[in-house]
ZAROZA-743568 format. One record per residue: y, z, x of N, C-alpha, C, CB in turn; residue number from 1. Coordinates in steps of 0.001 Angstrom, whole numbers. Glycine has a CB too. Example, Ala and Ser with C-alpha at 12.3 -4.5 7.8 and 13.67 -1.06 7.14 Angstrom:
2
<sero n_yy="-5690" n_zz="7800" n_xx="13190" ca_yy="-4500" ca_zz="7800" ca_xx="12300" c_yy="-3300" c_zz="7800" c_xx="13200" cb_yy="-4473" cb_zz="9046" cb_xx="11308" seke="1"/>
<sero n_yy="-2250" n_zz="7080" n_xx="12850" ca_yy="-1060" ca_zz="7140" ca_xx="13670" c_yy="30" c_zz="7870" c_xx="12900" cb_yy="-598" cb_zz="5725" cb_xx="14084" seke="2"/>
% end
This chain:
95
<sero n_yy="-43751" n_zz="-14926" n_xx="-32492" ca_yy="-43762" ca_zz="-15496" ca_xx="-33824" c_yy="-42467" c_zz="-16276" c_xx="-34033" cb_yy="-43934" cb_zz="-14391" cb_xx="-34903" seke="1"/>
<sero n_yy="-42432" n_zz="-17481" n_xx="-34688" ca_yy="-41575" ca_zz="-18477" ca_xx="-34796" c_yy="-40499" c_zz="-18133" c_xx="-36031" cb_yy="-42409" cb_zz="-19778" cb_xx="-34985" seke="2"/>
<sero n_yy="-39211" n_zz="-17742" n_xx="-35972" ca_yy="-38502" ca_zz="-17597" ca_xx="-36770" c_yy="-38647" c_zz="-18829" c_xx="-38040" cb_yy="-37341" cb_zz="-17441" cb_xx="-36040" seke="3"/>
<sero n_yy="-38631" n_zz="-19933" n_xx="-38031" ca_yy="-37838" ca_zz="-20931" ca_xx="-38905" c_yy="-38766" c_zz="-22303" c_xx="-38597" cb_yy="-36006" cb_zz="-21086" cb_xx="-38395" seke="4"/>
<sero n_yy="-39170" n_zz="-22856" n_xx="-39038" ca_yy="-40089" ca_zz="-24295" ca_xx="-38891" c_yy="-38770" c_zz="-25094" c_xx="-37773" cb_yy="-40455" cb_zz="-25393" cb_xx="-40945" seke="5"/>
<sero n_yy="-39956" n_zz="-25973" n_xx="-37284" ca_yy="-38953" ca_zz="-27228" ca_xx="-36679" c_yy="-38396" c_zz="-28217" c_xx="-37517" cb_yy="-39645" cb_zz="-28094" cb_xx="-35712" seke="6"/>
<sero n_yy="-37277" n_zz="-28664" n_xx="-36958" ca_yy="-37075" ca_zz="-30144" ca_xx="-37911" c_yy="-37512" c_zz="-30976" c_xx="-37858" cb_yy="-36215" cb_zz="-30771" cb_xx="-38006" seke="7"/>
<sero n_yy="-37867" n_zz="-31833" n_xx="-38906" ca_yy="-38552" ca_zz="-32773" ca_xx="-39153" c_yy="-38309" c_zz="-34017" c_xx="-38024" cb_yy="-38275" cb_zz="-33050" cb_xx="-40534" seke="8"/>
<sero n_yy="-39132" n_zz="-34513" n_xx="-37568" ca_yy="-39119" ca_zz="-35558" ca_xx="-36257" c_yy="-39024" c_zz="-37314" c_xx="-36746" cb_yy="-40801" cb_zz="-35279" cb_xx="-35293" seke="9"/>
<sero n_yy="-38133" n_zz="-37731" n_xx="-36933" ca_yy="-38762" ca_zz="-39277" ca_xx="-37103" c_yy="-38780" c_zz="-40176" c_xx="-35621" cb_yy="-37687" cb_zz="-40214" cb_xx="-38316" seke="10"/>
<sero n_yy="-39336" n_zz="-40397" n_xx="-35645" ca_yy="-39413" ca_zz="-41988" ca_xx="-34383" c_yy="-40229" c_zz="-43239" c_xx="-34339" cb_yy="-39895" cb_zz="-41616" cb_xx="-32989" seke="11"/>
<sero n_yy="-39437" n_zz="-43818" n_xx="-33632" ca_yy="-39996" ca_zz="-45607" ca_xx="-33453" c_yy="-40464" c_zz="-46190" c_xx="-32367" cb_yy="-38989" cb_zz="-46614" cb_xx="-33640" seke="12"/>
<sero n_yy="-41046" n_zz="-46880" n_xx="-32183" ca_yy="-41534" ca_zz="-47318" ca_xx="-31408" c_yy="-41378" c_zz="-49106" c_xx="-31876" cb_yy="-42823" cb_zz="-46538" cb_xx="-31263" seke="13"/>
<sero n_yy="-40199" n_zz="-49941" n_xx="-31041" ca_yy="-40166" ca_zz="-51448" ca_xx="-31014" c_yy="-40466" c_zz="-52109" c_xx="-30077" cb_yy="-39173" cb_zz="-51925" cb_xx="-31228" seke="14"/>
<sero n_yy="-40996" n_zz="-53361" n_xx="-29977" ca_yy="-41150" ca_zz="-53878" ca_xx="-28827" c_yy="-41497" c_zz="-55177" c_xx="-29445" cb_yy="-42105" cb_zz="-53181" cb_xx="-27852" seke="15"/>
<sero n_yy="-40253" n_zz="-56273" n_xx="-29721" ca_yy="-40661" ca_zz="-57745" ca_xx="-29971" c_yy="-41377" c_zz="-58375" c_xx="-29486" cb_yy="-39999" cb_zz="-58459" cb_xx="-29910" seke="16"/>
<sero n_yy="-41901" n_zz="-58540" n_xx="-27592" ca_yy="-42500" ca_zz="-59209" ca_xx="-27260" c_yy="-44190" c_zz="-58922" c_xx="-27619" cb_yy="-42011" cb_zz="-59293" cb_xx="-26118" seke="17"/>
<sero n_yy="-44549" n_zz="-57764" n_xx="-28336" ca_yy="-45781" ca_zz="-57149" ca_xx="-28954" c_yy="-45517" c_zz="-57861" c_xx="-30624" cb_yy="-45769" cb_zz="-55121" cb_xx="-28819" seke="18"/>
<sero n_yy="-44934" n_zz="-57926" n_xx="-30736" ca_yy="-44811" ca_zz="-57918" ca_xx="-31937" c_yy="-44894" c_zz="-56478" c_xx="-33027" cb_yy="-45699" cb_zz="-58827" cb_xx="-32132" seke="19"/>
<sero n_yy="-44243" n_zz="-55338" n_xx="-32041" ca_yy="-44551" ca_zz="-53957" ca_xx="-32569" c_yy="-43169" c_zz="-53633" c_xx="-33382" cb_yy="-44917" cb_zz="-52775" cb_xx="-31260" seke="20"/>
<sero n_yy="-43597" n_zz="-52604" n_xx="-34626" ca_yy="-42528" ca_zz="-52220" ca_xx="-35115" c_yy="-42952" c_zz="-51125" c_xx="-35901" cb_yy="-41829" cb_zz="-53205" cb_xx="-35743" seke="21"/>
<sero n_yy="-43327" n_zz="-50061" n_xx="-35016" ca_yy="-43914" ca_zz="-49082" ca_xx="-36136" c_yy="-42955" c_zz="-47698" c_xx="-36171" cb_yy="-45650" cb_zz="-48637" cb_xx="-35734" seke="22"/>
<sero n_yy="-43288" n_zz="-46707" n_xx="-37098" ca_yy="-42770" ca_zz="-45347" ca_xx="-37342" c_yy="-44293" c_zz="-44528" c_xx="-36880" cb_yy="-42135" cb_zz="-45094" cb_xx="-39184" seke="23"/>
<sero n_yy="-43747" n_zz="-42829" n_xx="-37103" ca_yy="-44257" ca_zz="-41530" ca_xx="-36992" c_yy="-43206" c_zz="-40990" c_xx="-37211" cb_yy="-44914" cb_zz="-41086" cb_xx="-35855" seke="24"/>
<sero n_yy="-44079" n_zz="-40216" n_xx="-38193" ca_yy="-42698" ca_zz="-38547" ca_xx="-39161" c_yy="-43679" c_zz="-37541" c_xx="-38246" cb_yy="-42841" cb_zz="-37959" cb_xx="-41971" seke="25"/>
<sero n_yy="-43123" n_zz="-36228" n_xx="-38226" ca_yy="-43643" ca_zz="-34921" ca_xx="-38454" c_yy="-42850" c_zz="-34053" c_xx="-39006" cb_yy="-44062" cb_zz="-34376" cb_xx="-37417" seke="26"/>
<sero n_yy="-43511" n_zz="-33476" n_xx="-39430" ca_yy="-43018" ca_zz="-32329" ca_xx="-40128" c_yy="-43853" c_zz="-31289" c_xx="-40599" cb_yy="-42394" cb_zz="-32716" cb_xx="-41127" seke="27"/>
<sero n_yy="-43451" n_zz="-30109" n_xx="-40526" ca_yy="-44018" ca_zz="-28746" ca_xx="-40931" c_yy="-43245" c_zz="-28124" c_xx="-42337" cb_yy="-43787" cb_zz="-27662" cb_xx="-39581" seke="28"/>
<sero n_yy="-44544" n_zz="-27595" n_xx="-43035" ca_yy="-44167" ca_zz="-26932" ca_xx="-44455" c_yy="-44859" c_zz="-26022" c_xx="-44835" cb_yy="-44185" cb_zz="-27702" cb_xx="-45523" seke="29"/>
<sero n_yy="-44430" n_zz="-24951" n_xx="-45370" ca_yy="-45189" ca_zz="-23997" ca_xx="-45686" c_yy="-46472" c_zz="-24278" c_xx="-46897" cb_yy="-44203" cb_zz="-23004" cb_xx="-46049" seke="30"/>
<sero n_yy="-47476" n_zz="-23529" n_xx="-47415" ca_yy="-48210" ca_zz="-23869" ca_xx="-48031" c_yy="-47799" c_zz="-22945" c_xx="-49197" cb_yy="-49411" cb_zz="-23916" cb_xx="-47436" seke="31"/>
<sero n_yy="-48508" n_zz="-23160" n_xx="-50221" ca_yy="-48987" ca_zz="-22280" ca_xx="-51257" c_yy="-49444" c_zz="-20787" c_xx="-51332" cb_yy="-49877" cb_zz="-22843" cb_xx="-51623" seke="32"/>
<sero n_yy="-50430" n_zz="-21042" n_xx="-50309" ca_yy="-51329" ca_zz="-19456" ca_xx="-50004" c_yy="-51086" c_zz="-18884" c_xx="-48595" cb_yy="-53171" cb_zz="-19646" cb_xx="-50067" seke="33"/>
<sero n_yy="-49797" n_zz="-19065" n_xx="-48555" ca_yy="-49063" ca_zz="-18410" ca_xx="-46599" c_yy="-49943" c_zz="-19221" c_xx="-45955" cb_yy="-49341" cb_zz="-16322" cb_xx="-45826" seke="34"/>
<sero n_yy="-50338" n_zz="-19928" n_xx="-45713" ca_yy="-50792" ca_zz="-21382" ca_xx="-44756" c_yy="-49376" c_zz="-21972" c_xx="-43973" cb_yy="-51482" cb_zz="-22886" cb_xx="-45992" seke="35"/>
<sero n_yy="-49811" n_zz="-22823" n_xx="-43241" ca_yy="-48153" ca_zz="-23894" ca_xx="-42665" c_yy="-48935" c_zz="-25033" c_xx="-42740" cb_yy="-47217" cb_zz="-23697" cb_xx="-40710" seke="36"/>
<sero n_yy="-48779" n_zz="-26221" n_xx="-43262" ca_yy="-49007" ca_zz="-27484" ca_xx="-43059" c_yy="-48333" c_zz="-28326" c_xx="-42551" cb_yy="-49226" cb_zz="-27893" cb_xx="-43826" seke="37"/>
<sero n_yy="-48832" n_zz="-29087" n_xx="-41321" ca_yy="-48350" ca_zz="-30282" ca_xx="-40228" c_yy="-48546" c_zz="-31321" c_xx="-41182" cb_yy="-49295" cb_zz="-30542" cb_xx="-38662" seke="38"/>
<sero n_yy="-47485" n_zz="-32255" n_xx="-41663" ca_yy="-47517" ca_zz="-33707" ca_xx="-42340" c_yy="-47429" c_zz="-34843" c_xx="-40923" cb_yy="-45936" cb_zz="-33910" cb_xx="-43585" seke="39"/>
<sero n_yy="-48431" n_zz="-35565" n_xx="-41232" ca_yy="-47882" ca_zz="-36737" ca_xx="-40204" c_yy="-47870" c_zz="-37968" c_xx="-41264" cb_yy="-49037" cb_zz="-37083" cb_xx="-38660" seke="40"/>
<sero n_yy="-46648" n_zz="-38911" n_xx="-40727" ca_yy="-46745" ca_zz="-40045" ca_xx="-41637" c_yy="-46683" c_zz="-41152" c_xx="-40528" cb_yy="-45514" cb_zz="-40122" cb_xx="-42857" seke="41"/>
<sero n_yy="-47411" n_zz="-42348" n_xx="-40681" ca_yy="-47397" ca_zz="-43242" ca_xx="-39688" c_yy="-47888" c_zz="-44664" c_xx="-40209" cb_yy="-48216" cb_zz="-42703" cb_xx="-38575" seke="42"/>
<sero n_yy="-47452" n_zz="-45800" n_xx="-39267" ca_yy="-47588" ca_zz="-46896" ca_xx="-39571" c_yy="-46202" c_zz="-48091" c_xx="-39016" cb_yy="-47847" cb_zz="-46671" cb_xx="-41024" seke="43"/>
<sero n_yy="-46584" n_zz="-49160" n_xx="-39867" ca_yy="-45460" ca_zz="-50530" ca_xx="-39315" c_yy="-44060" c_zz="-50234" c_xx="-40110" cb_yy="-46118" cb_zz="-52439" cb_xx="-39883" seke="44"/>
<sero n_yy="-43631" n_zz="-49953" n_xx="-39597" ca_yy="-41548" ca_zz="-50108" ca_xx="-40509" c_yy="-41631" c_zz="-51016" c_xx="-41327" cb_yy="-39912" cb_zz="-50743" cb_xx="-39476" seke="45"/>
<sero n_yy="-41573" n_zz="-50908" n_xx="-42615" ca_yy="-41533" ca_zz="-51545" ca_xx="-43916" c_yy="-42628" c_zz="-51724" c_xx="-44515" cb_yy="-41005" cb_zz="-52655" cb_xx="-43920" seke="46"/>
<sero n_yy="-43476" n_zz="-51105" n_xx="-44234" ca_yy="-44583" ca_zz="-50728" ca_xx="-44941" c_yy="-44741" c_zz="-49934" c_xx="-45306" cb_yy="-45374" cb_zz="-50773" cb_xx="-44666" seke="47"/>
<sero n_yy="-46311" n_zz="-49124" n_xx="-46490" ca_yy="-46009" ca_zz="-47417" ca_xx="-46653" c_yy="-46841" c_zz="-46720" c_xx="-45747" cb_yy="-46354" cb_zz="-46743" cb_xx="-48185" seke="48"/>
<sero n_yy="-47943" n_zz="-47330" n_xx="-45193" ca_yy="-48358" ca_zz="-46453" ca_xx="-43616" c_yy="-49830" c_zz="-45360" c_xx="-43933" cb_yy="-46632" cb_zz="-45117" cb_xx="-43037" seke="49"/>
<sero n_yy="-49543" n_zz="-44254" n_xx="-43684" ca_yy="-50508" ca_zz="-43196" ca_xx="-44445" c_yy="-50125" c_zz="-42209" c_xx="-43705" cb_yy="-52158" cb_zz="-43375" cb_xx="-44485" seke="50"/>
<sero n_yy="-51075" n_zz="-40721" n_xx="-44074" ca_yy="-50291" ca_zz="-39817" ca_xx="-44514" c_yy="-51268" c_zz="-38554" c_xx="-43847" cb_yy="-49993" cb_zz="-39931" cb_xx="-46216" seke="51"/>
<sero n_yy="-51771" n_zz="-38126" n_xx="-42738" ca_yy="-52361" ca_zz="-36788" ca_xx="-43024" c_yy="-51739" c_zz="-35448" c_xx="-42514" cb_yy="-53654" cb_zz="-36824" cb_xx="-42516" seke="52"/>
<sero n_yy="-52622" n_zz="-34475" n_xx="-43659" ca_yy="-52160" ca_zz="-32877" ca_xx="-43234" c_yy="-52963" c_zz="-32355" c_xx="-42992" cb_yy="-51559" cb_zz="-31987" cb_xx="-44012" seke="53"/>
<sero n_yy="-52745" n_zz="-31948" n_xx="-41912" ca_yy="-53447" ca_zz="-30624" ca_xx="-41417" c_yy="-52637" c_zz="-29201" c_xx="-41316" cb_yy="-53952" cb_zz="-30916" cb_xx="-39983" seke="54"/>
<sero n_yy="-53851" n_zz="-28269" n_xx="-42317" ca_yy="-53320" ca_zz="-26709" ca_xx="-42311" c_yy="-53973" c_zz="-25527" c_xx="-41060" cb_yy="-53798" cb_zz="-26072" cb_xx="-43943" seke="55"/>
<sero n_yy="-52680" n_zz="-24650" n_xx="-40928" ca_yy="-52857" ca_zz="-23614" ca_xx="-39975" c_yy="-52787" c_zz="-22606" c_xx="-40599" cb_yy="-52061" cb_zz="-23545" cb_xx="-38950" seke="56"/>
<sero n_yy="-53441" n_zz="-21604" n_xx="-40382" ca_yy="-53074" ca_zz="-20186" ca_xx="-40304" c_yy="-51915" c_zz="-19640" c_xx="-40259" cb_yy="-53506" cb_zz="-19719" cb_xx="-39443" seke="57"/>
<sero n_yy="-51527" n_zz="-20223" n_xx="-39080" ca_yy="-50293" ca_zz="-19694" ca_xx="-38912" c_yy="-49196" c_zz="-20292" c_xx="-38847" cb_yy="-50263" cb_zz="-19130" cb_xx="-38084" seke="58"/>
<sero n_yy="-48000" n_zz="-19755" n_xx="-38868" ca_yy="-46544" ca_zz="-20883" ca_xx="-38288" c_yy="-46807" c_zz="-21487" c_xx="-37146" cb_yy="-45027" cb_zz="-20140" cb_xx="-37890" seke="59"/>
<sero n_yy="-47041" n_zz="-20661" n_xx="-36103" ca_yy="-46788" ca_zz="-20791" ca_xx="-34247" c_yy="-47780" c_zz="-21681" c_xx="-34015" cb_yy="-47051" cb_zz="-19278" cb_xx="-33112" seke="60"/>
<sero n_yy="-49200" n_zz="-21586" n_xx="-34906" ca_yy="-49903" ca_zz="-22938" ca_xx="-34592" c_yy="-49715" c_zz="-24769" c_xx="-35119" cb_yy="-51155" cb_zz="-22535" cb_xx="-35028" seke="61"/>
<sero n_yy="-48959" n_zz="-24325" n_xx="-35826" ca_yy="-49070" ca_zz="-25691" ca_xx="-36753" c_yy="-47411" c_zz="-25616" c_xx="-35609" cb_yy="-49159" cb_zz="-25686" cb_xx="-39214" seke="62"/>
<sero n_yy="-46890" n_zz="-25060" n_xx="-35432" ca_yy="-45449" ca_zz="-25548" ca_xx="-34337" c_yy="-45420" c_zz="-25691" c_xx="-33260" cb_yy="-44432" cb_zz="-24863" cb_xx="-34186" seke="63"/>
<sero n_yy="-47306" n_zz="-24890" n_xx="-32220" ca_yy="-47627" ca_zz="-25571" ca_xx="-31550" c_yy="-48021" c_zz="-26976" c_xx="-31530" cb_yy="-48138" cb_zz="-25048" cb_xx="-31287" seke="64"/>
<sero n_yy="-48767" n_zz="-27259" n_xx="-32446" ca_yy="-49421" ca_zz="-28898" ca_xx="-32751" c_yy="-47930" c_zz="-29591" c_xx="-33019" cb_yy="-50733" cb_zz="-29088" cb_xx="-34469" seke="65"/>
<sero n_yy="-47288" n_zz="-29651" n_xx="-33781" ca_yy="-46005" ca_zz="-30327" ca_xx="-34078" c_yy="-45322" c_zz="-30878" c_xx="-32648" cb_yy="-44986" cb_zz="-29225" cb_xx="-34877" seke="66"/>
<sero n_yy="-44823" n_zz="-29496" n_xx="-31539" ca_yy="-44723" ca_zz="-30038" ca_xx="-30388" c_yy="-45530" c_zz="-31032" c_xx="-29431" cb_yy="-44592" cb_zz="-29211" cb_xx="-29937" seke="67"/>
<sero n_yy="-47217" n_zz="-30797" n_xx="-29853" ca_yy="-47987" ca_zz="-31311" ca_xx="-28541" c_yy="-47900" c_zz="-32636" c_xx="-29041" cb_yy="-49633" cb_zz="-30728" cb_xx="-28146" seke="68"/>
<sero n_yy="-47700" n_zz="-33242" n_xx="-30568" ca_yy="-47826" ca_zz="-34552" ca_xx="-31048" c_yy="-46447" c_zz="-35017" c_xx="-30533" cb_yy="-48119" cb_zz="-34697" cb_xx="-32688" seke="69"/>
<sero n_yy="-45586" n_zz="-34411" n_xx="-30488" ca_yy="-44347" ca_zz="-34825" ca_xx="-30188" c_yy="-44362" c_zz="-35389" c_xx="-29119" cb_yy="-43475" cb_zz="-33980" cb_xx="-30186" seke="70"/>
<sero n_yy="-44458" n_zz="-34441" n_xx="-27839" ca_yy="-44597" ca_zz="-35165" ca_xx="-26857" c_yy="-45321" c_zz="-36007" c_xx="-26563" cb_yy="-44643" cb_zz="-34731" cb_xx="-26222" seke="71"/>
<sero n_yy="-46757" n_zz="-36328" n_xx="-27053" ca_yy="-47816" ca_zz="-37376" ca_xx="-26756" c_yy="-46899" c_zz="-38680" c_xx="-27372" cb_yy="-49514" cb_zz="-37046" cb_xx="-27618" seke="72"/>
<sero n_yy="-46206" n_zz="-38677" n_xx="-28479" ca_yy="-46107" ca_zz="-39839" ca_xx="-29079" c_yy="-44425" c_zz="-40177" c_xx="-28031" cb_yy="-46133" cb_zz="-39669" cb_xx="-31105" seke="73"/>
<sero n_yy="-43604" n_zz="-39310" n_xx="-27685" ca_yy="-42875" ca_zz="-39846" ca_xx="-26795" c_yy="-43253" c_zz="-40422" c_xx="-25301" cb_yy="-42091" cb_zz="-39008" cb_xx="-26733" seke="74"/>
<sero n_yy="-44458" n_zz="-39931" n_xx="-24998" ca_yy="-44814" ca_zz="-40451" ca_xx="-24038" c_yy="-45551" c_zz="-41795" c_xx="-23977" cb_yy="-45352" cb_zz="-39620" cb_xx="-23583" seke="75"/>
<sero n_yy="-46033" n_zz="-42011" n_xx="-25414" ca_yy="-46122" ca_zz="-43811" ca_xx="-25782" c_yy="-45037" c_zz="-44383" c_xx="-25900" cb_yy="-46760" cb_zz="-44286" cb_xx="-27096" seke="76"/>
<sero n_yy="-44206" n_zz="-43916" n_xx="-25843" ca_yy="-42573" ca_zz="-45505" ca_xx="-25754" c_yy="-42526" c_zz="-44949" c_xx="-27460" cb_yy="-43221" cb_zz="-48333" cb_xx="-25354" seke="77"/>
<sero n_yy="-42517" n_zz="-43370" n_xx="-27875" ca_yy="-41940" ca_zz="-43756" ca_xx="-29411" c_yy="-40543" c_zz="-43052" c_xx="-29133" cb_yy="-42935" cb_zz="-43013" cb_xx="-30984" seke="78"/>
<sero n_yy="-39340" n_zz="-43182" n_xx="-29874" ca_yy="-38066" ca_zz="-42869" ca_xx="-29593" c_yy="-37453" c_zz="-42669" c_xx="-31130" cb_yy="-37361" cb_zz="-44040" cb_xx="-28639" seke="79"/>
<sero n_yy="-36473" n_zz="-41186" n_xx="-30674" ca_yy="-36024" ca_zz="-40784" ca_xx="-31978" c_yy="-34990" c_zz="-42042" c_xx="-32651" cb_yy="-35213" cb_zz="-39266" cb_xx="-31784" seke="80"/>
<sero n_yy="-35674" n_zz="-42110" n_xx="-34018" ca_yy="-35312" ca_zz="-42940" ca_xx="-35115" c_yy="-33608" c_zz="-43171" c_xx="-35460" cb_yy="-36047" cb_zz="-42268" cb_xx="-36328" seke="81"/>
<sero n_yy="-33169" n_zz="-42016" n_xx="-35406" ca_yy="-31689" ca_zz="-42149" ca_xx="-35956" c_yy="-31052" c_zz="-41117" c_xx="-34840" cb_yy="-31437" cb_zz="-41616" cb_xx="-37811" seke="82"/>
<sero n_yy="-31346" n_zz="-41712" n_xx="-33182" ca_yy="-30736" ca_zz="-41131" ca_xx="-32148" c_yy="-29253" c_zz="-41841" c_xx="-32158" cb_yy="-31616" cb_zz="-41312" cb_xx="-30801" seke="83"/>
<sero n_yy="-29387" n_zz="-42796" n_xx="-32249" ca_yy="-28102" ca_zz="-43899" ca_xx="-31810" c_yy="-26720" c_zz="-44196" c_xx="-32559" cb_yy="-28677" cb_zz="-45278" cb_xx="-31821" seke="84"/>
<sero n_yy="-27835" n_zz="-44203" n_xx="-34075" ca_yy="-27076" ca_zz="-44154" ca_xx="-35384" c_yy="-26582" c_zz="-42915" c_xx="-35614" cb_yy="-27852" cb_zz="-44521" cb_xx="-36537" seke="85"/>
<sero n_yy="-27070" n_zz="-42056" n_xx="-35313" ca_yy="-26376" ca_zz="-40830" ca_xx="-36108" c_yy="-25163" c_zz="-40260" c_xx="-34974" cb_yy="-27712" cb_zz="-39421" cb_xx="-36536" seke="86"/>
<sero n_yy="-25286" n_zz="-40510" n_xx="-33081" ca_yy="-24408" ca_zz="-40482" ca_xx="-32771" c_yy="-23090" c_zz="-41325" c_xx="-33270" cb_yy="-24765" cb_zz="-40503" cb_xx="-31873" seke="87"/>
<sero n_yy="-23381" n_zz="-42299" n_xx="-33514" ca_yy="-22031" ca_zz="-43569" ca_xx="-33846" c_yy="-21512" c_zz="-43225" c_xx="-34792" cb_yy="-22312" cb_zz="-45119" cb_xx="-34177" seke="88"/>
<sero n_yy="-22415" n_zz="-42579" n_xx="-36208" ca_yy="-22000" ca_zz="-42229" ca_xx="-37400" c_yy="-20762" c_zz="-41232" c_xx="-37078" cb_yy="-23191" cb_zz="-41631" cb_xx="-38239" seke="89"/>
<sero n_yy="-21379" n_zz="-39783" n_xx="-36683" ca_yy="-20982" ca_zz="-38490" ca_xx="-36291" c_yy="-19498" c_zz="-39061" c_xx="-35068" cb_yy="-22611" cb_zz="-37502" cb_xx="-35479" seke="90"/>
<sero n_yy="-19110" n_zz="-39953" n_xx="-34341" ca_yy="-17947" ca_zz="-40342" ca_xx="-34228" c_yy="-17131" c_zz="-41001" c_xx="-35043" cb_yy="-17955" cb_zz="-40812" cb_xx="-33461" seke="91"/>
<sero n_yy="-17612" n_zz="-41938" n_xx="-35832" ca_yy="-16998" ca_zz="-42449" ca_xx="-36636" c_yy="-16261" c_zz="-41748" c_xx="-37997" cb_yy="-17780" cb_zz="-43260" cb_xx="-36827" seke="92"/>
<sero n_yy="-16939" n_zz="-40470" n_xx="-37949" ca_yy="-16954" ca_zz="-39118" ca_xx="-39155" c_yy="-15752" c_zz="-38240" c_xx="-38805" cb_yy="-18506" cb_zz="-37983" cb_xx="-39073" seke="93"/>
<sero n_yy="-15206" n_zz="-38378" n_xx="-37341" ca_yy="-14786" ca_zz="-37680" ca_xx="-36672" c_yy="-13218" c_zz="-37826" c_xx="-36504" cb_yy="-15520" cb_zz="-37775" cb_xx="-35711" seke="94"/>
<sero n_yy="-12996" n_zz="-39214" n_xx="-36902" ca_yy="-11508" ca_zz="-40076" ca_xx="-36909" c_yy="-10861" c_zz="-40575" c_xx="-37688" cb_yy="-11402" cb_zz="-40969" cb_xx="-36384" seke="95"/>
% end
């Protein structure tokens, strides 16, 4: 059994010569009635995209699914959102 939800995932996926520029969120939240709900948000960067949830039973399932989307969508060329930036930030924070 899963102590603590995962953190929330953002990533991108660019590629000018496609003309691609899209996002994917995930994220896990508890429900109302002890449920866990998987949010996915997706679509083109600067747009508002759309939105579905799917509920589990349990934590460990909805944090299984959270992982298996994870990896499927890194294995399309998507890449964490604020990998680069938040290193540069977090040095720049530092001096």
């Amino acid at each position: 059994m899963s102590l603590r939800e995962p953190e929330p995932v953002h990533l991108r996926r660019i590629d000018p010569a496609q003309n691609m520029r899209r996002f994917y969120s995930l994220s896990v939240q508890p429900t109302l009635f002890g449920g866990t709900s998987l949010i996915r948000d997706w679509g083109r960067i600067g747009r508002r995209g759309q939105t579905m949830m799917e509920t589990f039973d349990t934590a460990d399932d909805a944090g299984l699914a959270f992982e298996r989307l994870k990896r499927s969508k890194r294995r399309r060329g998507y890449r964490d959102a604020f990998g680069a930036q938040a290193a540069s930030v977090g040095a720049i924070d530092q001096h």
